[in-house]
N, C-alpha and C positions, 0 to 999 in steps of 0.2 A: 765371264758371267757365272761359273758354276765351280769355280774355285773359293771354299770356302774360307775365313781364317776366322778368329773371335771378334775381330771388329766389322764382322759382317753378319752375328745375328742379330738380331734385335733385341733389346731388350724388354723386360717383361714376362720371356715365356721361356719355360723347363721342357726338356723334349725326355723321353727314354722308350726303351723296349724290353719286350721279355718273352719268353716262348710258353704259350700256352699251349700247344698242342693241338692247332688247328691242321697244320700243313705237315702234311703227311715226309717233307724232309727231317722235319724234326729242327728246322731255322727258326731266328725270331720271327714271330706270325700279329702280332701286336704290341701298340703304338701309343704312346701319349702326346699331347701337346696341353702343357697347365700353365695356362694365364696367373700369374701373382693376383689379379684383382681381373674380375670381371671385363674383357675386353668387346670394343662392338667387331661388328660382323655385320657380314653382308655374304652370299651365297647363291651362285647358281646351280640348277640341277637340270637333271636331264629330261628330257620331253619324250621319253618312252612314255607312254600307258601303263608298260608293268614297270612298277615303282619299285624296287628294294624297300625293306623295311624299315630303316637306320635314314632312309630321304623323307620319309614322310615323318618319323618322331623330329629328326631335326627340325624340317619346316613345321610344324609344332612346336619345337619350342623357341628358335628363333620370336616366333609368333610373342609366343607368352612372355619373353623375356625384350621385347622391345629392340632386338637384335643384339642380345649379348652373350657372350660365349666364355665360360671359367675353363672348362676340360672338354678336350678332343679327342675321342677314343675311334680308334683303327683296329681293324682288325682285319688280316688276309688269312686266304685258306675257305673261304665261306663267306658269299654273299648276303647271304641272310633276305633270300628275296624270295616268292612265286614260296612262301611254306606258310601263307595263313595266317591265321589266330598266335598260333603258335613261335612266328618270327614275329610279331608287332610285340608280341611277351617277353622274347628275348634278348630284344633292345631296348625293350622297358627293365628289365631285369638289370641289365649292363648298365643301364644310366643310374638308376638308384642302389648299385654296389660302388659307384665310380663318386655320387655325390656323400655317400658315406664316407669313402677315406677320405676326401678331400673338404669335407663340410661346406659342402655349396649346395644353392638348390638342384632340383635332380633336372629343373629345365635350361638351368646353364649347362649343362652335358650335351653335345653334339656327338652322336654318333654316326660311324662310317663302316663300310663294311667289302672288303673285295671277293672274288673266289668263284665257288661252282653255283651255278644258282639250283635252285628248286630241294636242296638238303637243310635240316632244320638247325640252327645255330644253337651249339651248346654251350649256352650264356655263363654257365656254371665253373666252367674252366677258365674263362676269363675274368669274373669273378674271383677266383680263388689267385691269379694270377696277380691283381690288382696292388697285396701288401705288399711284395717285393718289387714289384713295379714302382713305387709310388718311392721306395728308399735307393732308387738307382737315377731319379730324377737329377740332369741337370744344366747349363745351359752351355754348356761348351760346345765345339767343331763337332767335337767327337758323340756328344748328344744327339746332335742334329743329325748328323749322318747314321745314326743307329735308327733313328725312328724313320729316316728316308730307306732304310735296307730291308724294316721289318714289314713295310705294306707290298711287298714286289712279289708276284705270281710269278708269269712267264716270264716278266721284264729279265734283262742280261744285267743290265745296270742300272744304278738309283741317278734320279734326275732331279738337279738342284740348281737353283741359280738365285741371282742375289745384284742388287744395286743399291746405288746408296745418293739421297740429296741432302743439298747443303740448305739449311736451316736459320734465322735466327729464333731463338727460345724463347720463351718465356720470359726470360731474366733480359732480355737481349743479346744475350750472347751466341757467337755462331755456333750449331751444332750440328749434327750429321744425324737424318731421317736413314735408315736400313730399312731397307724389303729385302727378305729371303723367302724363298720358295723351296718345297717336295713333293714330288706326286709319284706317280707313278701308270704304266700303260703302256702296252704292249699290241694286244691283238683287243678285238671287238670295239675298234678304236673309226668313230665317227659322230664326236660328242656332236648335240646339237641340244646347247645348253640353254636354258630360260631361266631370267632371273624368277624370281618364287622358289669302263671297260674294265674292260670296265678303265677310267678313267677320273681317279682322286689327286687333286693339286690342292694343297694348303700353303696360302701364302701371309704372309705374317710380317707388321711393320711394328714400330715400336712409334709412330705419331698419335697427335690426338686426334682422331674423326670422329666426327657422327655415324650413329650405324644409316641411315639417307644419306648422307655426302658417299660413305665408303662403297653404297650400292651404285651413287652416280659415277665414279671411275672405277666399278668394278664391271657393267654391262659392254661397254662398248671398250673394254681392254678383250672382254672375254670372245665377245665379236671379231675382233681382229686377229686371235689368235687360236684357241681352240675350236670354234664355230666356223676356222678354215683347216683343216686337218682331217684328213681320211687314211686308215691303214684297211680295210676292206670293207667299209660301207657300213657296220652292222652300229647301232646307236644302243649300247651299254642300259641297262636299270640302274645302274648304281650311279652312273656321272655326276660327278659331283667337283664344283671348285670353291673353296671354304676363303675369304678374307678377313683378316683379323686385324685390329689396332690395339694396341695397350697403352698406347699414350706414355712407357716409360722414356721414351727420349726429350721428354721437356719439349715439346716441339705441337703444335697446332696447326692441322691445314683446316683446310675449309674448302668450297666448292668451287671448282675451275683454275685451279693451281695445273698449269701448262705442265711444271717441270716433275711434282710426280705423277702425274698421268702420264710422261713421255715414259719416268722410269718401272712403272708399272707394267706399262705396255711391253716394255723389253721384256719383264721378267716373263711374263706370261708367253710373247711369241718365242723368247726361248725354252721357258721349259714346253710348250707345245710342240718344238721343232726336235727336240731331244726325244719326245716320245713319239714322234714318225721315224725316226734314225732309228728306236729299238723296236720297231714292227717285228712281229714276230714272223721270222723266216725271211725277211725282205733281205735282196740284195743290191736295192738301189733307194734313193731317195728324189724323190722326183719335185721340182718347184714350176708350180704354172702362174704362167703369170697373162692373164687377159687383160686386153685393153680394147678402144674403141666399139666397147657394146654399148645397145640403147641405153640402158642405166645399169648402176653396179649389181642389181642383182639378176639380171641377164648376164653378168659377167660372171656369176656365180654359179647361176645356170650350168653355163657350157664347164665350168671346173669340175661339177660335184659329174657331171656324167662323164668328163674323159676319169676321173679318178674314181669311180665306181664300176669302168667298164673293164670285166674279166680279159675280153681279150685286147683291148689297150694294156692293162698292166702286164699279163703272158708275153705280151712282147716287147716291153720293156723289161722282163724275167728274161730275156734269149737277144735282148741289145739289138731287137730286130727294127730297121726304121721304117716301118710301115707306117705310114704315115695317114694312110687311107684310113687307117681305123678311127685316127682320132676325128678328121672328119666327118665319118660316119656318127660320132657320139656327138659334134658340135650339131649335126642338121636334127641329130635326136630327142636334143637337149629342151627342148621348147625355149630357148632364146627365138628372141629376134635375129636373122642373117640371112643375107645374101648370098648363097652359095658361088655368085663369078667373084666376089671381092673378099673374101675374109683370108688371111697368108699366116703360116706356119714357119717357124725360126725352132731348130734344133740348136740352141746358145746361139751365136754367131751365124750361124749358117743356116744360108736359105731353104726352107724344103717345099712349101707351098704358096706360088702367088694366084692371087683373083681365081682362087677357087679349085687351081689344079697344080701339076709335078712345077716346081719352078724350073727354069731353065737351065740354068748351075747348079743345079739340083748334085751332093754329089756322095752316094749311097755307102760306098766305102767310108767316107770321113763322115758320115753321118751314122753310121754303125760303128766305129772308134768312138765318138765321141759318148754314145749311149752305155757305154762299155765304163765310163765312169760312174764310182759310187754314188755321187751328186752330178745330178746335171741339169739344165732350165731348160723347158720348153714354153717358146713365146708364140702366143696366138693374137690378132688383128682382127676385127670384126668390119672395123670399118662402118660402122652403124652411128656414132652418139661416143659419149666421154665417156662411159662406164667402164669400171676394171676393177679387177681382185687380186689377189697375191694368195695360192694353195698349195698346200703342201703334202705329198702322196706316197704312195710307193709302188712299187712292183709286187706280185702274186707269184711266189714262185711253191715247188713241189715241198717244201720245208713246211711253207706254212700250215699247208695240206695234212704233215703227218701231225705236228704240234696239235691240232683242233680236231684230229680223227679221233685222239687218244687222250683228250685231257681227260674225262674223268673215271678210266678206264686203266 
């Protein structure tokens, strides 16, 4: 899924980078994505209250442009949120230097923004950044991956993935639909995204959608994959997941096409699952899997509290199988459950039936098994059909120094 080649990007869209001088490495810190022609879109964001600045001009112009998107500008180093007057200027500034070299309107510019929040974005640098940006555009592997390296704060690694459906065109001939995906996120990672970490995913196909059809399989991809994801709880101002169509592959879907909505769906739970792997300071990847709750979002319920509970994750951080704990966040979860009947599964192995220590309960092999990078924890409620599939991690003292000292 995240092995790139050229016949895996899409066509239609120029990627590149260049270092403005946001991020105090001195790396590239900003990001392009140029549509050849006006592509639609479709976009969820994040349900914080405090909004970044670069989410509310985009959903403005989404707005005004009927959901079409020419140029995508990124920018790490600086969130460009919680600074006023003075950041809704900034991204107004960046959109209409961005629609000058590109001679597009200034509300086909979708702006994005990652970084430290509450410091004032100095629009001016990126700006100036822009003419040589705009002569390093292009669409190759190696494009792609430059504009996937330049949006990465904490992140260790850029995160990319890609599938591809078979088509007939236009013309009738068979052709091959591409989705690629980049985003990036690391820590402040617990998107809880509405359509209308910080956490940025731009995903990019080259069929023809409407921007309504592209938001009806982009909601409930986004549901099943980022909207199940926690690396410590905290929900980002910036979250942001951008969809784009350019309609360059001679290719037309339409609404309720099974086979790209199944291959969407991958893209997205993969790049979702690749940014809980690079949690920041995590040395475990945890997947919950609940079944038998009254309905699915009781079964969501009991996920979002065992993967928000510090000391459930502490001890998943020390491979400890206290199993009591989880427990404890299932009875606190405000689900629906029966405390004699709900049972705990460390992978394979039993650790809690009807409520208490299972009987083969066996703590050693249930401490080995914790002790792996990846491993599943299954829960049984025994209530109703409901279930989820979440994806977590452990807390351990790493992550602690990372966010002591970010902007410090």
């Amino acid at each position: 899924m995240s092995d790139l080649s050229h016949s895996s990007i899409p066509r239609g869209f120029r990627f590149g980078a260049a270092k403005a001088g946001l991020k105090a490495s001195g790396k590239t810190d900003f990001a392009l994505i140029v549509a050849d022609a006006p592509a639609s879109a479709a976009a969820a964001f994040t349900s914080n209250r405090v909004i970044a600045a670069p989410l509310l001009i985009g959903k403005e112009h989404l707005s005004a442009t009927g959901g079409k998107v020419r140029v995508v500008a990124i920018n790490a180093g600086n969130a460009n949120c919680a600074a006023g007057e003075v950041g809704i200027a900034a991204a107004r500034a960046t959109c209409a230097g961005i629609a000058e070299v590109f001679k597009c309107r200034v509300e086909e510019v979708f702006p994005s923004s990652t970084g430290i929040i509450g410091v004032p974005l100095p629009a001016e640098k990126l700006v100036s950044a822009l003419p040589d940006l705009a002569e390093l555009l292009g669409e190759e592997p190696a494009h792609f991956q430059e504009a996937a390296e330049a949006i990465l704060t904490t992140d260790t690694v850029e995160k990319t993935a890609y599938a591809r459906v078979v088509r007939s065109g236009s013309d009738g001939q068979v052709r091959e639909v591409r989705i690629a995906a980049f985003g990036k996120g690391s820590g402040m990672i617990h998107p809880q995204l509405v359509p209308h970490a910080t956490m940025l995913v731009y995903i990019l196909t080259d069929a023809a959608i409407e921007p309504g059809d592209l938001s009806g399989y982009l909601r409930p991809a986004v549901e099943l994959s980022f909207n199940r994801i926690s690396v410590d709880g905290d929900t980002s101002t910036n979250d942001t997941v951008l969809l784009l169509a350019s309609g360059a592959g001679g290719v037309s879907i339409g609404p309720g096409d099974a086979a790209f909505a199944t291959a969407l769906n991958e893209v997205c739970t993969s790049m979702a699952r690749q940014i809980v792997a690079d949690g920041e300071g995590i040395s475990h990847v945890v997947e919950l899997r609940i079944d038998g709750a009254a309905n699915d979002a009781d079964a969501l319920r009991v996920a979002k509290a065992i993967a928000h509970s510090p000391l459930v994750k502490t001890a998943w951080a020390g491979c400890d199988p206290n199993w009591g704990r989880l427990a404890a966040a299932i009875g606190y979860s405000g689900a629906q459950i029966d405390p004699d009947r709900f049972e705990i599964n460390f992978g394979d192995l039993p650790v809690c039936r009807n409520g208490g220590r299972a009987q083969n309960f066996d703590e050693a092999a249930a401490h080995a098994y914790l002790s792996q990078r990846e491993f599943s924890i299954s829960i049984r409620l025994n209530q109703g059909t409901g279930s989820c599939v979440f994806w977590t991690t452990d807390l351990t003292t790493q992550y602690i120094h990372i966010n002591a000292d970010y902007s410090t």
